[in-house]
N, C-alpha and C positions, 0 to 999 in steps of 0.2 A: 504494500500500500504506500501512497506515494504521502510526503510528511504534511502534504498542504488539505489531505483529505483526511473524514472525520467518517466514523463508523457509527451507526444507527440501527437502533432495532425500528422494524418496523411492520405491524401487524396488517396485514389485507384479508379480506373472504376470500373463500376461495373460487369463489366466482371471476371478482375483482383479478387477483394473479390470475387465472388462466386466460382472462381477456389480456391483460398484458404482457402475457409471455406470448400469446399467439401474435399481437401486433409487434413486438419484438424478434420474433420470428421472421414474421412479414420484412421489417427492417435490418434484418443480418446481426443484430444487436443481441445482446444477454438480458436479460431481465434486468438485471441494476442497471445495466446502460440504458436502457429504454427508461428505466423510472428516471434515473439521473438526466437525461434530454428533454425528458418531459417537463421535469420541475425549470431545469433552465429556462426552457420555451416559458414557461409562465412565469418567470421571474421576470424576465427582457420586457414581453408583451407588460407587464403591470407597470415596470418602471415607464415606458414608454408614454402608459394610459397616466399616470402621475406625472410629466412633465407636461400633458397638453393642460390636464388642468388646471394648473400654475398659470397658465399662461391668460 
């Protein structure tokens, strides 16, 4: 594990993971990688939707 990343439990249904591993699948990705891009993606997208409203 690389020294800038942080380790998390984190609990899903099992609904929820099998829809993520399959879309993760879909993308070539591993399950953490698919969560991890995911949260990114919403992370960018909110900071984005918070600078227009500043303005």
């Amino acid at each position: 594990m690389k020294d800038n990343q942080k380790q998390i439990l984190l609990r899903l249904s099992k609904s929820l993971y099998d829809d993520v591993a399959r879309w993760a699948e879909d993308d070539f990705r591993s399950v953490n990688g698919q969560i991890e891009y995911l949260l990114t993606q919403a992370v960018v997208k909110r900071k984005k939707s918070d600078g227009k409203e500043e303005k």
